[in-house]
C-alpha positions in Angstrom: 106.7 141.0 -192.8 105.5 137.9 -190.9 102.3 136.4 -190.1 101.8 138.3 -186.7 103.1 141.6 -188.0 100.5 141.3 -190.8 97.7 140.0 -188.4 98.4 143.3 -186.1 98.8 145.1 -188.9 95.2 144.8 -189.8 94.0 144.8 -186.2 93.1 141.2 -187.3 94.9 139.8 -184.1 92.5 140.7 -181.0 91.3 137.8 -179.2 87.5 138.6 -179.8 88.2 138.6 -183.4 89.9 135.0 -183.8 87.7 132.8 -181.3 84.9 135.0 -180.2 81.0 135.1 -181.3 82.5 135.8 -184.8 82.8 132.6 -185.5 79.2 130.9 -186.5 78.7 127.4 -187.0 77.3 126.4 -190.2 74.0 124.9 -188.1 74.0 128.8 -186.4 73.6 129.5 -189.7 70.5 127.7 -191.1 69.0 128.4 -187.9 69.4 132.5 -188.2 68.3 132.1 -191.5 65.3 130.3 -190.5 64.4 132.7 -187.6 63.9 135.1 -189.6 62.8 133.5 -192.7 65.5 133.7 -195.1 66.4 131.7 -198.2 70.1 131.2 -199.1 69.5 133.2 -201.6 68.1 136.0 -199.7 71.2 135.7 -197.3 73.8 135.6 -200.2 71.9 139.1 -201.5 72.2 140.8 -198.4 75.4 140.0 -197.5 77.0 140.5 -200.8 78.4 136.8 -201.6 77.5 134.1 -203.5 74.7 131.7 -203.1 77.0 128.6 -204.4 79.1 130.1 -201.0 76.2 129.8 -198.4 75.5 126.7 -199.6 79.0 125.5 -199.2 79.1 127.0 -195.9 75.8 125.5 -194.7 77.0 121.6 -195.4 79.9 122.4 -193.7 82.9 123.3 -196.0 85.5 125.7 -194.9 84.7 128.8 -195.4 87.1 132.4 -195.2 87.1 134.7 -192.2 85.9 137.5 -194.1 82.8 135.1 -195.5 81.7 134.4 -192.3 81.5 137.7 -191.2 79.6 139.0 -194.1 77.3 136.6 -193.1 76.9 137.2 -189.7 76.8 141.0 -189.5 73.1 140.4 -192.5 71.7 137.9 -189.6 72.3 140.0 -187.1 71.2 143.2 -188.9 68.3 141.0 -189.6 67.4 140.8 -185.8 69.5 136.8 -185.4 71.8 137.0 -181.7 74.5 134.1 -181.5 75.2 132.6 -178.9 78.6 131.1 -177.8 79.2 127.5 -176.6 78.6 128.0 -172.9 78.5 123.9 -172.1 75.5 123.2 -174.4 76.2 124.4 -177.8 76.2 127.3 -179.7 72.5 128.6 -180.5 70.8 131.6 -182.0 67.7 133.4 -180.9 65.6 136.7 -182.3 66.1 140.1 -180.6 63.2 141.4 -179.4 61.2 143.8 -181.3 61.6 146.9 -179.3 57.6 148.3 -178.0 56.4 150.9 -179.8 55.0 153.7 -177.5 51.5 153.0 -176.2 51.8 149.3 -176.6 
């Protein structure tokens, strides 16, 4: 089986999935964490990986798809929403709270 077989194999080969918001930057990262006031240990609990592996990922070494995925999906269960490069960057920012009635 080739590469592009085994990619649409796994459903691994939609556009969203290979250069969409999945993708994080390691800065997106420190900056999620920090919004909601994480340690990299906290982080590497939720989303079931190593510490030593946030901390590689946060300085900047490469890290695999499945990694930073696991890592996005805790932030943004944790409230983080990334946002693409549109000219300025890539950023993060905190969903709102939603109201609770009566408020």
């Amino acid at each position: 089986m080739d590469w592009q077989a085994l990619l649409d194999n796994y459903g691994l080969n939609e556009p969203s999935l290979l250069n969409g918001p999945l993708m994080i930057t390691p800065a997106q990262c420190r900056a999620g964490r920090a919004l909601v006031d994480w340690s990299q240990q906290k982080l590497a609990a939720v989303a079931h990986i190593g510490l030593v592996t946030v901390r590689q990922f946060e300085a900047g070494r490469d890290a695999r798809y499945v990694t930073i995925d696991a890592i996005r999906r805790a932030l943004e269960d944790a409230g983080v929403i990334f946002i693409d490069e549109n000219g300025d960057g890539p950023g993060v920012r905190l969903r709102k709270k939603p109201m609770r009635s009566g408020e």
